[in-house]
C-alpha distance (Angstrom), angle and dihedral (degrees) to the residues before:
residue distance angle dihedral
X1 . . .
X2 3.67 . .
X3 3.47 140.0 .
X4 3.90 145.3 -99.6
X5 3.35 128.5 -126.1
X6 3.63 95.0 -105.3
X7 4.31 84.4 51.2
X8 4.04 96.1 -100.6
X9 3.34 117.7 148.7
X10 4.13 109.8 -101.9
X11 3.60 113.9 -165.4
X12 4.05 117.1 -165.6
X13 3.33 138.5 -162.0
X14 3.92 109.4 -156.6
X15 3.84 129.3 -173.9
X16 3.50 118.5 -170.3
X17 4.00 122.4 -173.2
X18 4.12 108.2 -170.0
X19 3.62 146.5 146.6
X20 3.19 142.6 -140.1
X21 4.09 123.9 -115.2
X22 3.82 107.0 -109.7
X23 3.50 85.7 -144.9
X24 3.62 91.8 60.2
X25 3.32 109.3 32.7
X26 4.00 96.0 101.2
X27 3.53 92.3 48.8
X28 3.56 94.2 52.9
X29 3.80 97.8 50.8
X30 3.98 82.5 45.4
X31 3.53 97.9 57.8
X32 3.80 98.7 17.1
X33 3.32 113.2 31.8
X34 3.88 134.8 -144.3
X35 3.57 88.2 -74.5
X36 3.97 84.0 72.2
X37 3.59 106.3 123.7
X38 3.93 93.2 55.7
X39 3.98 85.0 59.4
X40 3.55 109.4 33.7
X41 3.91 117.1 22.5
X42 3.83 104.0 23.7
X43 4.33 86.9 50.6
X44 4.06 80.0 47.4
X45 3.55 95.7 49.8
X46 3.73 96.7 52.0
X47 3.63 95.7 45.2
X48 3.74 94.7 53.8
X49 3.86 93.5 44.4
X50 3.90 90.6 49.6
X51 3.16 90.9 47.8
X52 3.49 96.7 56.6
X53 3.15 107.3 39.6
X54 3.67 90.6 59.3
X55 3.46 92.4 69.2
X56 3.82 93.6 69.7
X57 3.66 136.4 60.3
X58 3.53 111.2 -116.5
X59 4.03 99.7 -108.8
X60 4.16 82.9 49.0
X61 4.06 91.9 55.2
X62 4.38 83.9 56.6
X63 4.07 89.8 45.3
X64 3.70 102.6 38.7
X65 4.09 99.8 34.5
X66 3.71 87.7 133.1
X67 3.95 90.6 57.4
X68 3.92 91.5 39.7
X69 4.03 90.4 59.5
X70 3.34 91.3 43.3
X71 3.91 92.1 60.1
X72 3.65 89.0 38.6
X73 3.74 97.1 51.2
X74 3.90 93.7 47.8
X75 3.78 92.8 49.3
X76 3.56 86.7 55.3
X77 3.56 88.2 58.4
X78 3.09 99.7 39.7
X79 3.87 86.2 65.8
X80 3.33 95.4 54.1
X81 3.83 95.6 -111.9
């Protein structure tokens, strides 16, 4: 759940296909642990969807959808998901 710029409700359905670097993988379950998505990507995910979807009115997240995942898919980059 997040919400629009206008402060609708937005709720989003995200699917998110990754990997993990195999030249990071120990360190991650070092300092991480295996309970890793819960604390890194999931927080990440909402965070970058929130703050996207505040930057549209709510009628604006139905009509531009294609712009909206756009924005959300390069912040999720961007992060280094």
């Amino acid at each position: 759940m997040a919400a629009s710029k206008d402060l609708q409700d937005a709720k989003t359905k995200i699917a998110l296909n990754y990997h993990i670097d195999s030249n990071v993988v120990n360190v991650l379950y070092r300092d991480i642990g295996m309970d890793y998505q819960t604390r890194i990507i999931i927080p990440a995910i909402h965070e970058v969807v929130k703050a996207s979807t505040a930057k549209y009115n709510a009628d604006e997240l139905i009509t531009q959808r294609e712009t909206v995942k756009d924005l959300i898919q390069s912040g999720l980059y961007e992060t280094s998901l």
